[in-house]
C-alpha positions as CSV (number, residue, x, y, z in Angstrom):
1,X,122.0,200.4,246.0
2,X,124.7,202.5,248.1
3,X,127.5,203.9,246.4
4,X,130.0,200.9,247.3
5,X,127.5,198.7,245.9
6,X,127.4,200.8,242.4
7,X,131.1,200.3,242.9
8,X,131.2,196.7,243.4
9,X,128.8,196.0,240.3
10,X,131.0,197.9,237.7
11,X,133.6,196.4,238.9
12,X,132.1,193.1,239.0
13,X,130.8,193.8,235.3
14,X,134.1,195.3,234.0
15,X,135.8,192.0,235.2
16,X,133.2,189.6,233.0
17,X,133.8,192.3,230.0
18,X,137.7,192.2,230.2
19,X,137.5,188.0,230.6
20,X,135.1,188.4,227.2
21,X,137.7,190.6,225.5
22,X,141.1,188.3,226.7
23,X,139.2,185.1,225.5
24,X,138.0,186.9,222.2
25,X,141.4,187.7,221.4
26,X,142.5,184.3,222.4
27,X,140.0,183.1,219.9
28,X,141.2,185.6,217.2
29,X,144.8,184.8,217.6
30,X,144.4,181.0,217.0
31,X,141.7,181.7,214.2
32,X,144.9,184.0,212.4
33,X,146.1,180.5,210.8
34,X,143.3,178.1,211.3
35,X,139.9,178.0,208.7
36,X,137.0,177.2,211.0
37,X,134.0,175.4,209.9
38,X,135.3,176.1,205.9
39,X,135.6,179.7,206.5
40,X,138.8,181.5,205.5
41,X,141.3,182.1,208.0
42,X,141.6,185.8,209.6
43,X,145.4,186.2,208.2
44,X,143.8,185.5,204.4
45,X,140.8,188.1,205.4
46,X,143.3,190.7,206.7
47,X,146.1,190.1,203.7
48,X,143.2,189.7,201.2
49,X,143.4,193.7,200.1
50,X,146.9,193.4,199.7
51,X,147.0,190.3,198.0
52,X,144.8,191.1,195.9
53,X,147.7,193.3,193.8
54,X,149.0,192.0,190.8
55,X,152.1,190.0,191.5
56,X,153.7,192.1,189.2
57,X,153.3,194.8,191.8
58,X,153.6,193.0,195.0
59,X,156.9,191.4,197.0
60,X,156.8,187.8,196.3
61,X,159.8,186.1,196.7
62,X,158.5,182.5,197.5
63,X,155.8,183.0,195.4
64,X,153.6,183.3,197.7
65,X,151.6,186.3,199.0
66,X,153.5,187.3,202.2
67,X,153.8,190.6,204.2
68,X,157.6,191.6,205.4
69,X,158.3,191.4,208.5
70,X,161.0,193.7,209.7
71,X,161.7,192.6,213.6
72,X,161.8,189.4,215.6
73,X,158.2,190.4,217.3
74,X,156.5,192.0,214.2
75,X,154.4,189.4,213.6
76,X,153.8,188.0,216.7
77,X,152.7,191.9,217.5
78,X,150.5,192.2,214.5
79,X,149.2,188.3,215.2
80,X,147.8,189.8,218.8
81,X,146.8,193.0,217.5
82,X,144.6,191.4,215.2
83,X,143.7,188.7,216.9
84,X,142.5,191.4,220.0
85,X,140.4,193.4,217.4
86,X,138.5,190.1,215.8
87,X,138.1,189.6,219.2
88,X,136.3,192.5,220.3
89,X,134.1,192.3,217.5
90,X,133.3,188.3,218.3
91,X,132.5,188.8,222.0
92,X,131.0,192.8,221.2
93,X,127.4,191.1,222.3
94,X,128.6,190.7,225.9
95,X,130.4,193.6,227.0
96,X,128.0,195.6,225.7
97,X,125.3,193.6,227.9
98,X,127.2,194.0,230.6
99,X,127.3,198.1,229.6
100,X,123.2,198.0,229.0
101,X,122.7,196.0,232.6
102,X,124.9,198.6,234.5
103,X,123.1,201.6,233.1
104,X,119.6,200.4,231.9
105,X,118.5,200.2,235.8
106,X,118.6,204.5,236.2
107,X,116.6,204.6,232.6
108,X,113.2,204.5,232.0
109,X,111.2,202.4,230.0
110,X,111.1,205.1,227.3
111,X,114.4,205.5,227.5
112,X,115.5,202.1,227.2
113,X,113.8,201.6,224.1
114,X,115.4,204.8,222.3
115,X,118.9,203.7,223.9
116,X,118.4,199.9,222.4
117,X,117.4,201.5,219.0
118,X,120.6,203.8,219.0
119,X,123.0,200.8,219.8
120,X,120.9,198.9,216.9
121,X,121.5,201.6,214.7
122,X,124.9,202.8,215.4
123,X,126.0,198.8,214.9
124,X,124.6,198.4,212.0
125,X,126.2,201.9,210.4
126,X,129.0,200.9,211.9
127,X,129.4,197.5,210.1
128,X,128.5,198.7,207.0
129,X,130.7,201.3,206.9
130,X,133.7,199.0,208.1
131,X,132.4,196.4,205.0
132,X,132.6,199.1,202.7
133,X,136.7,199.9,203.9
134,X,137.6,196.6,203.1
135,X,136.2,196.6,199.7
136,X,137.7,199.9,198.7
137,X,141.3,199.2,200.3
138,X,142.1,196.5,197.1
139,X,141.4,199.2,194.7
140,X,143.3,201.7,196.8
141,X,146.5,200.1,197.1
142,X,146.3,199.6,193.4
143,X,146.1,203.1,192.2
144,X,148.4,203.6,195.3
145,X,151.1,201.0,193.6
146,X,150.4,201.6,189.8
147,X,151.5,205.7,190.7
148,X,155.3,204.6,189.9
149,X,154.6,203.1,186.5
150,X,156.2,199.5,187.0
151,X,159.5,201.1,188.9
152,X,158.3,199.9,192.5
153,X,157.8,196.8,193.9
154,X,155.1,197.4,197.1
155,X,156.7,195.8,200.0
156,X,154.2,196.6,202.8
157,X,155.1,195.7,206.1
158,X,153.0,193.9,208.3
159,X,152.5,196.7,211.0
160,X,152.1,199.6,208.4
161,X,149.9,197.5,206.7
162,X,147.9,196.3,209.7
163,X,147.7,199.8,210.4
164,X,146.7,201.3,207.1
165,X,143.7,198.4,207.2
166,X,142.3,198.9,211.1
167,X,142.5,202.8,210.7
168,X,140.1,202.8,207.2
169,X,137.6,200.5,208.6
170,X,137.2,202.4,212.0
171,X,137.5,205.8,209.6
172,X,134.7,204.3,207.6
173,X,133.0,202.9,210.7
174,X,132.8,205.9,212.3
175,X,131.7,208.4,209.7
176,X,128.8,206.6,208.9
177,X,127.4,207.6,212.0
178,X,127.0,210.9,210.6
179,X,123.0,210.2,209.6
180,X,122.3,208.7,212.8
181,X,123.8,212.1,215.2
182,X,122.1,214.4,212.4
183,X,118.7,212.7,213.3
184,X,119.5,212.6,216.9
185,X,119.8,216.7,216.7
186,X,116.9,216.9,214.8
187,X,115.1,214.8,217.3
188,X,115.7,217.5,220.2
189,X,115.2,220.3,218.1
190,X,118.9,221.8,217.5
191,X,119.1,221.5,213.7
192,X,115.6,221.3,212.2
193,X,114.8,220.5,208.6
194,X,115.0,224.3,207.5
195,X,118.4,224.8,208.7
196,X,119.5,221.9,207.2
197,X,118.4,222.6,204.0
198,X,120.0,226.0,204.4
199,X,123.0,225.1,205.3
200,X,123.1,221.6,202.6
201,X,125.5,222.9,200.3
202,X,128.0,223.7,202.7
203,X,127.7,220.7,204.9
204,X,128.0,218.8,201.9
205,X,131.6,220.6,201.0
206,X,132.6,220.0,204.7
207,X,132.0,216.5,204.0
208,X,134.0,216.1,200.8
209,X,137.2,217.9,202.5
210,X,135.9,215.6,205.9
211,X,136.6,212.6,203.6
212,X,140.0,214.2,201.9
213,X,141.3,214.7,205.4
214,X,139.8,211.4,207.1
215,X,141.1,208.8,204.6
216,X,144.6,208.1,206.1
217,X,145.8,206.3,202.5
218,X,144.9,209.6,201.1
219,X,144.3,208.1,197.8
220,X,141.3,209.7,195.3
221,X,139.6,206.5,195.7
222,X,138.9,206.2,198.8
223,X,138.6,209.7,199.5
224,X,135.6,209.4,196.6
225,X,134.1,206.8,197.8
226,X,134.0,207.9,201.8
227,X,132.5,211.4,200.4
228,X,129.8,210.0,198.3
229,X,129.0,207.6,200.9
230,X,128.4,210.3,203.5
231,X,126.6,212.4,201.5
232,X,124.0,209.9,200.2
233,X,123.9,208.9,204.1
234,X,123.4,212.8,205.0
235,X,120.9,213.3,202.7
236,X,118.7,210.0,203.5
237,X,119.1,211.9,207.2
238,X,118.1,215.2,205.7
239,X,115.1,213.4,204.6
240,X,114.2,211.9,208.2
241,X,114.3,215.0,209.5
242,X,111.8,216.2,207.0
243,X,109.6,213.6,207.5
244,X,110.0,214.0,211.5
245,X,109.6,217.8,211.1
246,X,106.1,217.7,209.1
247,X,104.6,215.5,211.3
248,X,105.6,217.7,214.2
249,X,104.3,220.6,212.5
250,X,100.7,218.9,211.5
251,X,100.7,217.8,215.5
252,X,101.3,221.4,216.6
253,X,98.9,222.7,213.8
254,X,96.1,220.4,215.4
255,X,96.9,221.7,218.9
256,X,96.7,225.1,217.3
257,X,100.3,226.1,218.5
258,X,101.3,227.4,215.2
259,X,99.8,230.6,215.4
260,X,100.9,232.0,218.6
261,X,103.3,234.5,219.5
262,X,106.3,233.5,221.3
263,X,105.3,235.5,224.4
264,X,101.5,234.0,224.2
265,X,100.4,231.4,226.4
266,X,99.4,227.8,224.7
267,X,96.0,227.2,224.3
268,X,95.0,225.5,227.5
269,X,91.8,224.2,228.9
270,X,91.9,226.2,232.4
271,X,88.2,224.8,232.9
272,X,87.5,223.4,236.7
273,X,85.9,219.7,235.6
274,X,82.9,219.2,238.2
275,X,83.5,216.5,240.8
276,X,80.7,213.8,241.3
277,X,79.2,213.6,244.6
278,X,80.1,211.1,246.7
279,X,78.1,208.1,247.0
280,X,75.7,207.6,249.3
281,X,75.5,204.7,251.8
282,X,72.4,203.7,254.6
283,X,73.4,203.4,258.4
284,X,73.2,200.0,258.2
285,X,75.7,199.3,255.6
């Protein structure tokens, strides 16, 4: 392709990614009040955490649990900004094919498979991590609202809430992609096994103030819970890199690399192979 071309093809792929994304968040904002198929409604999966307070604790005044809204377009606001991140996540399958198909043709076949495994990967940390926010945001608002001994009443507003929600699951999302950019490192030779277990102490201090920093409720909960996560996930890494490291060094040991000086030539075979003779044909052939 010419350059134009290139040109034309992002922006014909861009356009199919941004129609994906507007009718995901179409999608998302109509499935805010509506239970598909028997499943719960996204406002009752997104108010879940904070209904999940005692009432005792929570603002309640229909008896009901409701967030506050505080301006005319508050909920409409938080409806759309919801509705838009459901959305992304629904129709994530095809703007990210229409990513892979715009750069997979300048890759090459190894290339493509370590790129599909990373996306794989990273997805999967990703989600898990994200699942793991919206488990530990019930217990956090409830140390968070039991601090005042019974003389507060948490009246969370929708967009502070919204807020505190979206920004622990993408916190959680993306530090557990800590394993998978340790054992990218590894892979290329920047931060070997023996460094790493040199510097493990350390890395695993940096991670406990990582998580103290990170958490944006900056509650002991979830700052204990992101820290133990990450180091159970650094350590699995630590251990993938000592796997990929031995069987590097039993490779290199076989090729007889091990013992050579950094200034020494490898041990190649500089050996001319003979060449056959050519075969012989009769006149008449």
């Amino acid at each position: 392709m010419t350059l134009m071309e290139h040109l034309f093809e992002l922006r014909n792929r861009l356009f199919v990614a941004m129609v994906a994304l507007v009718a995901g968040a179409v999608v998302g904002y109509v499935w805010w009040g509506v239970s598909p198929f028997g499943l719960s409604s996204l406002g009752d999966l997104v108010t879940g955490p904070y209904c999940g307070l005692p009432q005792t604790q929570r603002f309640a005044p229909n008896g009901q649990c409701q967030l506050l809204q505080t301006g005319p377009f508050e909920a409409f606001n938080t409806r759309l900004k919801v509705g838009l991140a459901a959305g992304a996540v629904l129709t994530g399958p095809v703007w990210l094919y229409q990513i892979w198909a715009f750069i997979t043709p300048g890759l090459y076949t190894k290339e493509r498979r370590f790129a599909m495994s990373f996306v794989g990967i990273a997805s999967v940390l990703f989600a898990a991590g994200a699942l793991l926010a919206y488990y530990i945001v019930p217990a956090a608002l409830r140390f968070l609202a039991g601090v005042g001994d019974g003389q507060f009443v948490t009246a969370l507003t929708a967009d502070r809430y919204i807020g505190l929600l979206l920004t622990m699951l993408l916190v959680f999302g993306v530090s557990f992609e800590l394993p998978l950019l340790v054992v990218m490192l590894n892979r290329i030779g920047v931060l070997p096994y023996a460094k790493l277990h040199a510097w493990q102490r350390g890395i695993i201090f940096g991670l406990f103030v990582l998580a103290a920093v990170a958490t944006p409720g900056q509650d002991p909960v979830s700052m204990i819970a992101l820290s133990i996560a990450l180091v159970v996930l650094f350590e699995l890494s630590v251990l993938v890199a000592w796997s990929h490291d031995r069987r590097l060094a039993r490779r290199r040991a076989e090729q007889g690399w091990e013992d050579l000086e950094p200034d020494e030539a490898a041990p190649l075979n500089h050996r001319v192979e003979p060449v056959a003779d050519p075969p012989q044909y009769d006149e008449a052939t």
